[in-house]
VODRENFI-357026 format. One line per field, with one value per residue (C-alpha): residue number from 0; residue in one letter; x negated, y negated, z. Coordinates in nm, 4 decimals, decimal comma. Layout:
N
num <- NUM/...
residuo <- a/...
xx <- X/...
yy <- Y/...
zz <- Z/...
//
This chain:
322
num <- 0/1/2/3/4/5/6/7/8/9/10/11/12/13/14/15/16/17/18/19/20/21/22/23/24/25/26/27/28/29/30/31/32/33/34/35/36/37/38/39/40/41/42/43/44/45/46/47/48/49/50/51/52/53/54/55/56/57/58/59/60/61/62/63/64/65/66/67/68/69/70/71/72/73/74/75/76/77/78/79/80/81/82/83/84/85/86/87/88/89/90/91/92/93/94/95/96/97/98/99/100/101/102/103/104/105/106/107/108/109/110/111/112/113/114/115/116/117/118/119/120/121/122/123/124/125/126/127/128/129/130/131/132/133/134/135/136/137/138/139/140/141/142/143/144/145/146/147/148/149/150/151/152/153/154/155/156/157/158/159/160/161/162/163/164/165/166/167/168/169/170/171/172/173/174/175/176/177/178/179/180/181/182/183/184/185/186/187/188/189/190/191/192/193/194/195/196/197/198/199/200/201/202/203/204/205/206/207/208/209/210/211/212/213/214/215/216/217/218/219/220/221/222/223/224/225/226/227/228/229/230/231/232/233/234/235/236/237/238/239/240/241/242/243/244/245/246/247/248/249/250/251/252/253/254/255/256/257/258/259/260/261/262/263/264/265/266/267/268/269/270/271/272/273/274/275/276/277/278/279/280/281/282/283/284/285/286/287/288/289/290/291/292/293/294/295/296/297/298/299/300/301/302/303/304/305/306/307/308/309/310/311/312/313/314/315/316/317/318/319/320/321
residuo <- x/x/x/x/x/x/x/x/x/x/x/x/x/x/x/x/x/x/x/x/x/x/x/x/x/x/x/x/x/x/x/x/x/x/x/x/x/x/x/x/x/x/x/x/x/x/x/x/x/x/x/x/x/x/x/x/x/x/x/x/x/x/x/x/x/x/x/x/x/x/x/x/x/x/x/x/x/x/x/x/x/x/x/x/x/x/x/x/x/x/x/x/x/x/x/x/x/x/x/x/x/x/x/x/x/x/x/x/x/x/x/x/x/x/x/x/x/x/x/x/x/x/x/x/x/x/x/x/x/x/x/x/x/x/x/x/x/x/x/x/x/x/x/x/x/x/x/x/x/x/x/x/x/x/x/x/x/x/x/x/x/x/x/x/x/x/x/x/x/x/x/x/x/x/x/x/x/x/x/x/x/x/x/x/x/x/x/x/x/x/x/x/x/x/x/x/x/x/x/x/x/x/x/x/x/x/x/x/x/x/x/x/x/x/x/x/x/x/x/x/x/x/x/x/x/x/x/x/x/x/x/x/x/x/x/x/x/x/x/x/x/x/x/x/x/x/x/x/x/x/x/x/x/x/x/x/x/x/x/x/x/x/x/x/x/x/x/x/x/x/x/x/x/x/x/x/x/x/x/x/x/x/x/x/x/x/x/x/x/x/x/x/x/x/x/x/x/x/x/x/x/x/x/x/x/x/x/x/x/x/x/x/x/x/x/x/x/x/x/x/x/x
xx <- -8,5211/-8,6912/-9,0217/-9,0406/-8,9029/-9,0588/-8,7586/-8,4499/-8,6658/-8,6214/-8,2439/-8,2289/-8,4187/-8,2593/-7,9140/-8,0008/-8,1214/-7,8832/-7,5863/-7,3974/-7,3458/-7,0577/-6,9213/-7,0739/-7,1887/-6,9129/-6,6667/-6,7515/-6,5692/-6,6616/-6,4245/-6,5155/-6,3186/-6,1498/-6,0207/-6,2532/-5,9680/-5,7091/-5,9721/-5,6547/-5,7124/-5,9582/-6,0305/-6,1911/-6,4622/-6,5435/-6,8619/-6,8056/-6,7156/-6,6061/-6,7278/-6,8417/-7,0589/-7,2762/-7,2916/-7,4268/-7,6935/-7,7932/-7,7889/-8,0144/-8,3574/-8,6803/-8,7284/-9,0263/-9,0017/-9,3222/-9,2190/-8,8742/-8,8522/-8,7194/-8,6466/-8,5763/-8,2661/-8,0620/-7,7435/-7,4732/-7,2116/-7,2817/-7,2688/-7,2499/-7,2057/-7,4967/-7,3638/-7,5512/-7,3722/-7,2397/-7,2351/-6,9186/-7,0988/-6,8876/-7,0493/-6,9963/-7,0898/-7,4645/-7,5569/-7,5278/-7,7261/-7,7037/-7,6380/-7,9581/-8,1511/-8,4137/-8,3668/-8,5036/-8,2559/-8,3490/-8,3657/-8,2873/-8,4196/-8,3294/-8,0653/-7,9962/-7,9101/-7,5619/-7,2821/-6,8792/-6,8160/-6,5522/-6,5673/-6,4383/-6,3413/-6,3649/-6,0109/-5,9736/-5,9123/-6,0375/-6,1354/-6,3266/-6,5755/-6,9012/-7,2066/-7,5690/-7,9007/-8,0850/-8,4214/-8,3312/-8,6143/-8,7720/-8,4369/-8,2061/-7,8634/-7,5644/-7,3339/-7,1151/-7,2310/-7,0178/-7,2599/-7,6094/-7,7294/-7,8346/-8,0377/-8,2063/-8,5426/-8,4276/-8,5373/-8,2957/-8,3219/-8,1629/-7,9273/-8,1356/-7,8790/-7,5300/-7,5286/-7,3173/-7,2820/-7,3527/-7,2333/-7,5429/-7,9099/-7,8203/-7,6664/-7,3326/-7,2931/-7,2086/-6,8740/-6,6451/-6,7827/-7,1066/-7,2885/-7,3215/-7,6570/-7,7075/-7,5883/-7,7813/-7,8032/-7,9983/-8,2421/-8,4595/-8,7894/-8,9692/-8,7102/-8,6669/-8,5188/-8,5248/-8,2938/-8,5475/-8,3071/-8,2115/-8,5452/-8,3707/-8,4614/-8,2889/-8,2598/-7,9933/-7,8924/-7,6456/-7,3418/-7,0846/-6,7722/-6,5639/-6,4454/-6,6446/-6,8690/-7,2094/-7,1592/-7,4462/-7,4542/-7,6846/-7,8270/-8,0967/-8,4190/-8,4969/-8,1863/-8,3349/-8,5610/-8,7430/-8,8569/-8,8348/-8,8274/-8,5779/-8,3438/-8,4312/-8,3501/-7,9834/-7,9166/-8,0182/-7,8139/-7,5016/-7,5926/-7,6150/-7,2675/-7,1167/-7,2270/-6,9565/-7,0893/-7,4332/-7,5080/-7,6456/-8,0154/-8,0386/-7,9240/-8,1964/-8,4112/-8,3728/-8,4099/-8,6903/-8,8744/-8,6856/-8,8890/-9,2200/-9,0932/-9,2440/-8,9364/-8,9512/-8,8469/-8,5276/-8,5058/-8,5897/-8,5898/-8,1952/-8,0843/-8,2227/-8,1026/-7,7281/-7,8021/-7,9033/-7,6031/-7,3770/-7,4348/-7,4896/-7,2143/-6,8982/-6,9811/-6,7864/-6,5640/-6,6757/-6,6250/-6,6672/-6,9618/-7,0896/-6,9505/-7,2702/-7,4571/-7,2036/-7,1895/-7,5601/-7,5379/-7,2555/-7,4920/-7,6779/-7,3904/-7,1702/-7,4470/-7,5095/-7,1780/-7,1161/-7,5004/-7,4502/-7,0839/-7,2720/-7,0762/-7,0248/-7,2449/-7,1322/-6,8638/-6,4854/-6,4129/-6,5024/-6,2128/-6,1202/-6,2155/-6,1492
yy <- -12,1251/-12,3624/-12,3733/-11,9418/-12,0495/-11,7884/-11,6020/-11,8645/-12,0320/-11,6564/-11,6363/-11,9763/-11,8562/-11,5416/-11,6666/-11,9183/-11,6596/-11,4008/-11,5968/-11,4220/-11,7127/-11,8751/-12,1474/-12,4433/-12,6276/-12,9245/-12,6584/-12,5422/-12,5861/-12,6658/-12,5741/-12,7087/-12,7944/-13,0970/-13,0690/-12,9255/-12,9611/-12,7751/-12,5834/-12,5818/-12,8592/-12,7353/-12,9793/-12,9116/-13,0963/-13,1342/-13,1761/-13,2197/-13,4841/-13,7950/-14,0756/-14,0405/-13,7314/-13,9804/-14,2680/-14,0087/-13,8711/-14,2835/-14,3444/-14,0225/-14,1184/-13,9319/-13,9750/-14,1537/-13,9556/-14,0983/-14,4019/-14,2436/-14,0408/-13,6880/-13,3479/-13,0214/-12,9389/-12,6182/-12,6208/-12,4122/-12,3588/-12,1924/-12,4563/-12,7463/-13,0520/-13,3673/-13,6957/-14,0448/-14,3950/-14,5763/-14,9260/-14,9666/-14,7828/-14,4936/-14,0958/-13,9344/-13,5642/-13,5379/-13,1891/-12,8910/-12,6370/-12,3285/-12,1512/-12,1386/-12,3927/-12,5833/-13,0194/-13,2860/-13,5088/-13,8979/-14,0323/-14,3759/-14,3496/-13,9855/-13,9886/-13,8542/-14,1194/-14,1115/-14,3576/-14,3193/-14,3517/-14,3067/-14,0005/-14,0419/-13,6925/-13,6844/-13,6993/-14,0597/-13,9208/-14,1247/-13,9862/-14,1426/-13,9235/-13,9118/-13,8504/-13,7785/-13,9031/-13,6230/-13,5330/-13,2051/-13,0886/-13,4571/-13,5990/-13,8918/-13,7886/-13,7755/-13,4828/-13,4449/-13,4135/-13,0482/-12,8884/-12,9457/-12,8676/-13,2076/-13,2209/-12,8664/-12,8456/-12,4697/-12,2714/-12,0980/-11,7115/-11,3505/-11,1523/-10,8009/-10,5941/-10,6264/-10,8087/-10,9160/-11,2632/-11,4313/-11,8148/-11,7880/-11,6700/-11,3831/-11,0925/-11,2107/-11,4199/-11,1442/-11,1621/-10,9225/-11,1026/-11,0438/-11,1183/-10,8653/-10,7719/-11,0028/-11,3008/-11,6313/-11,8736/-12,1694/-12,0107/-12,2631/-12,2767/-12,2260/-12,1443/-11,8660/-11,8021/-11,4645/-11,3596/-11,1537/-10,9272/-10,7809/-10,8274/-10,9744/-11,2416/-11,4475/-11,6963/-12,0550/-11,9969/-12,2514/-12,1069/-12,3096/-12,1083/-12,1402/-12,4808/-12,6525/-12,7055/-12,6126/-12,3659/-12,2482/-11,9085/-11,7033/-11,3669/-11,1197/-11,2471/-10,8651/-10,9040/-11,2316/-11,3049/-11,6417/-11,4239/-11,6871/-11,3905/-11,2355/-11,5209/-11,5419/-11,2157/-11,1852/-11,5321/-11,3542/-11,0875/-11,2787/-11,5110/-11,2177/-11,0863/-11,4138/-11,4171/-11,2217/-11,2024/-11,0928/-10,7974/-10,5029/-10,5416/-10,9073/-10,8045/-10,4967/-10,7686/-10,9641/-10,6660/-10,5496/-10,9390/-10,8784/-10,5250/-10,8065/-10,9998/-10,9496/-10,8669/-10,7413/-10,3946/-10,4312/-10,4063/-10,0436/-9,8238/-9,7141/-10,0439/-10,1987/-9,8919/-10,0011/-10,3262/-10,2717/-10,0254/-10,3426/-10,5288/-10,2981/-10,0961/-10,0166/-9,6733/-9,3753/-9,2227/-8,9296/-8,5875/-8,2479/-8,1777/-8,5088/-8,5552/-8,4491/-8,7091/-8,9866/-8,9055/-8,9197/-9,2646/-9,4146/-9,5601/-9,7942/-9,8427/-9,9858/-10,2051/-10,3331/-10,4018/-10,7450/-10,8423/-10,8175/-11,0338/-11,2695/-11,6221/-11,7822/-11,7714/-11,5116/-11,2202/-11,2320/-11,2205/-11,5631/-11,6993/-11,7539/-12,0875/-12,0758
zz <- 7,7802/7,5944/7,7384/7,5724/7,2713/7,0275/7,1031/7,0504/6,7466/6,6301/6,6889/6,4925/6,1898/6,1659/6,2184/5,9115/5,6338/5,7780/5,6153/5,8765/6,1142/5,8580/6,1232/6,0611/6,3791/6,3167/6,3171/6,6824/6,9732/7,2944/7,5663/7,9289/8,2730/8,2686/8,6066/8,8802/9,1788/9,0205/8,7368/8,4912/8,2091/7,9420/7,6792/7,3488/7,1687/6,8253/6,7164/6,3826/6,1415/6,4077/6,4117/6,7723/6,7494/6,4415/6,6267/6,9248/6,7061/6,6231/6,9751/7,0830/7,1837/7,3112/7,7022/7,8704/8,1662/8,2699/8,4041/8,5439/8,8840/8,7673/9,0145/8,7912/8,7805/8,6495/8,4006/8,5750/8,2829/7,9606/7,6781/7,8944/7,6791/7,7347/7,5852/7,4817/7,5626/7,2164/7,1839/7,3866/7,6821/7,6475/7,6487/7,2996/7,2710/7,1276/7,2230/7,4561/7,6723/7,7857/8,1556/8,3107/8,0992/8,2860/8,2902/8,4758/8,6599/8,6730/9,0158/9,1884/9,5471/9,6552/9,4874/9,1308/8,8915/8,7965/8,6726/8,6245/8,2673/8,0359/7,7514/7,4383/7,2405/6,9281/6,9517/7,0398/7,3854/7,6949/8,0147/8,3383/8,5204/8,6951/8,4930/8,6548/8,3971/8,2696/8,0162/7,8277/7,5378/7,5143/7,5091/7,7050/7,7763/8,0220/8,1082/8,3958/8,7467/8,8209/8,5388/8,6849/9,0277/9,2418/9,5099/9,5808/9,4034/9,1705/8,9581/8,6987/8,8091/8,7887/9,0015/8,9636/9,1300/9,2565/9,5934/9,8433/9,9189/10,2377/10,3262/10,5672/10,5834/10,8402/10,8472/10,9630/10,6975/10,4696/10,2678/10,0672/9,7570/9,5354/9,2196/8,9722/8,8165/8,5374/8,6878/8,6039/8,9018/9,0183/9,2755/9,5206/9,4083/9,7721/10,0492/10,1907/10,5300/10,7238/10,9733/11,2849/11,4096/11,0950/10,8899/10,5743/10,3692/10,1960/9,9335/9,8715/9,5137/9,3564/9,1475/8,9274/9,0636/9,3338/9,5401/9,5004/9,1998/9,2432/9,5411/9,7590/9,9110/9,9729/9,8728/9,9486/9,8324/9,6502/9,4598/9,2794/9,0170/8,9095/8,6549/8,3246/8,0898/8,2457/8,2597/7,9090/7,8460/7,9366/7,7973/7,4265/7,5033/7,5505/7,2823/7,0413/7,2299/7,1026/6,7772/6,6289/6,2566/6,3208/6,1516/6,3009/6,1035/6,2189/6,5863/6,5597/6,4890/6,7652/6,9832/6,8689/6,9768/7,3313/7,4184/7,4067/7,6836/8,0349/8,2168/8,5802/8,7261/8,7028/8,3417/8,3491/8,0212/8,1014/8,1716/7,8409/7,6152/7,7989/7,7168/7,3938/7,2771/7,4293/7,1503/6,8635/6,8266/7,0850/7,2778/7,1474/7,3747/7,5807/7,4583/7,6284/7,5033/7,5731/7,8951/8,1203/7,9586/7,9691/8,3728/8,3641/8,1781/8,3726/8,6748/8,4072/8,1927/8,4832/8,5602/8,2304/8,1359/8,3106/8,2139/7,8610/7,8898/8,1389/7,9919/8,3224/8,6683/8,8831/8,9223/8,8518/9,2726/9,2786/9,0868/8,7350/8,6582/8,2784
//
């Protein structure tokens, strides 16, 4: 996140002097759902050498959030792209954020500022949709209104532990679906709601999957950290996960700054050596005289394994939006 940004200014400066990240940034793509009733059109953006992503930088300008209404707000989908409005009033791409960044949403009455608004691609493309007002690191911009969470006052936070969901806070609210460990939701800052005749407690946590955008369930309040560094933690992980050309001294490197974080419980001494061996080399199959301690190993292992791929914000049973 970037209010702990020793560690992501460290993943920028290494990436730069590692010469290892060879894809310019105007060569990257940026793949997002075009269609959130039928979650089947992806488009692409370029920002790169168009016209539209300059005249977005131009447009760009610090926030004076001091004499705007704000609420914090959560971004629910990894790389989500924030635009600024060009002369025409139409949203160009300017920059983008990652799952489970903190922003503050603008706010007309009690209700979050938001417009409809065409987007122009790069492309010369032209699409209509709803955009909300937003202040992300000292800066004005627009993104869609499926990205961001709305109206609950959240935090971003952790799934600790695989857990079931529940559509309600009680016990029969439980469904056949859960959240791995590793999972980065929006969790409500204060509520908590407890069902007596079970003694559970629970906690509204907003997802991006499922029907429709911005889903709350709930889940057991001990399965959830608000934890920043942990948040933080995961969100390196898959960040060095992505970065395919990163070479193993850089990624070492990187590790090394995560083992300073103040992490909670969760992140116990197996679960970060899984973690770490994730993303520096593949795990060599088992053997026969390795296969006691690969059995031994297979409880952390299994739970690592969807942390350190965590791309979107929550489990595969919830549907493949992609």
């Amino acid at each position: 996140m970037k209010k702990l940004v020793f560690a992501f200014s460290a993943i920028l400066v290494l990436f730069l002097f590692s010469g290892c990240n060879q894809k310019k940034e105007s060569d990257t793509e940026y793949q997002y759902y075009e269609n959130e009733q039928t979650n089947t059109n992806v488009s692409t953006e370029n920002n790169s050498t168009s016209t539209t992503a300059n005249e977005s930088s131009k447009t760009s300008k610090p926030t004076d959030s001091k004499k705007k209404d704000t609420i914090p707000s959560v971004v629910l989908y990894e790389d989500t792209p924030f635009y600024t409005e060009n002369s025409s009033g139409k949203m160009v791409y300017a920059d983008a954020a990652k799952l489970g960044e903190p922003v503050l949403l603008y706010v007309k009455g009690d209700e979050p500022e938001q417009k409809n608004a065409i987007r122009l691609l790069s492309s010369g493309k032209e699409e209509k949709f709803n955009f909300v007002h937003l202040e992300y690191d000292g800066n004005d911009y627009w993104t869609r209104d499926i990205f961001v969470t709305k109206h609950r006052v959240v935090v971003p936070a952790l799934i600790t532990e695989d857990t079931l969901i529940y559509e309600s806070a009680e016990g029969t609210g439980a469904t056949s679906k859960k959240l791995d460990f590793g999972t980065i939701v929006a969790a409500d800052s204060v509520v908590i709601e407890t069902d007596e005749d079970i003694g559970l407690n629970f906690i509204p946590v907003v997802i991006y999957n499922g029907t429709p955008f911005g889903r709350e369930i709930y889940v057991k309040a001990e399965a959830v950290s608000k934890n920043a560094s942990d948040v933080l933690f995961i969100q390196t992980i898959s960040a060095i996960k992505a970065s395919k050309n990163l070479n193993e001294d850089v990624k070492e490197r990187l590790l090394y700054l995560l083992d300073s974080l103040s992490v909670s419980d969760a992140f116990t001494a197996d679960v970060r050596k899984s973690l770490y061996e994730s993303v520096l080399t593949p795990a060599a199959p088992a053997t026969s005289s390795n296969s006691e301690t690969s059995s031994n190993n297979a409880s952390s292992s299994k739970k690592t394994e969807s942390a350190s791929n965590t791309k979107t914000t929550s489990s595969s049973d919830l549907g493949n939006e992609k």
